[in-house]
C-alpha angles and dihedrals in degrees: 000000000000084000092056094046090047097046092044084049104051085044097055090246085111081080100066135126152220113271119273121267112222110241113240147181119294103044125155115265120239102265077058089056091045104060100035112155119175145047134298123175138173110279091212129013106264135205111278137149095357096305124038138272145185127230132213125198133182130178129185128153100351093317132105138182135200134201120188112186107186124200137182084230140058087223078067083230097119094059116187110182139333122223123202123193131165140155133123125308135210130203112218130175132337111277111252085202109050119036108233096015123106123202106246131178117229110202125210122216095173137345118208120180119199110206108229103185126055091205107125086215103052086045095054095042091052091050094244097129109089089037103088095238122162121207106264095358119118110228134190117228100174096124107033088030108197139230113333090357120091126219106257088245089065095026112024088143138081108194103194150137127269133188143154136210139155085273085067130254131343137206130180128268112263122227124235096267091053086227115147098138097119130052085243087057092056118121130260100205135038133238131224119291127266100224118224126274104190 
């Protein structure tokens, strides 16, 4: 299974993300999106970035948060590395390429990632070793950045999709690359909606 991880690392397909969920009829409009309060997270862990993950999102007065906690197993018990991100959002127009979604900008104030194994392998291929990171530790990596994430000062943007619906919220699905720093970079499909929490 490391094998796996570390293959599907070093070729980008560790990138990768949960298959898209079709828009349909019935979404929230956009004054909805704009005054979200509360918390949605994912109902199962899904697949994500070789291995799967859960995410975790709260709203409240123009701000949002997202943990995203990976794992080698479905059961989350081989835990690999946790990413935190917040900052304000803005819902802008309707989106011309998914019905009921509306482009949004997520904006990253900082970006901190805890390493949750202590495997070399899974480090390197990961692209954790030159980051600092301490097992366990929570760092914030808002002004180097590391692997696939960007310093604030090069990526303070996230340009993605955004929709609501009685099955709970919807983003949009991420490339390979996980760039979405630019309005070019924003999805075409949505993924599977995180249900609310509370």
């Amino acid at each position: 299974m490391i094998a796996d991880i570390l293959r599907a690392a070093l070729c980008g397909a560790a990138l990768s993300a949960a298959a898209p969920a079709a828009a349909e009829p019935g979404f929230a409009d956009r004054a909805a999106l704009e005054s979200l309060r509360g918390s949605w997270a994912s109902s199962a862990p899904e697949p994500w970035y070789g291995g799967h993950g859960t995410r975790h999102f709260t709203f409240a007065d123009g701000q949002w948060s997202l943990v995203f906690t990976h794992a080698l197993d479905p059961a989350m018990a081989q835990r690999t590395f946790a990413f935190r991100t917040h900052g304000p959002y803005a819902v802008r127009d309707a989106s011309a390429a998914v019905p009921g979604a509306f482009e949004a900008v997520f904006f990253e104030d900082r970006k901190l990632v805890t390493l949750l194994t202590d495997d070399p392998r899974l480090v390197a291929a990961f692209g954790f070793a030159g980051c600092g990171l301490r097992l366990n530790v929570e760092v914030d990596i808002s002004a180097a950045g590391c692997a696939n994430w960007k310093p604030v000062s090069l990526c303070r943007e996230d340009h993605d999709l955004l929709a609501l619906d009685a099955r709970g919220l919807h983003f949009g699905v991420r490339p390979r690359d996980n760039d979405m720093c630019t309005a070019d970079r924003r999805p075409a499909a949505l993924l599977p909606p995180v249900v609310r929490v509370n």
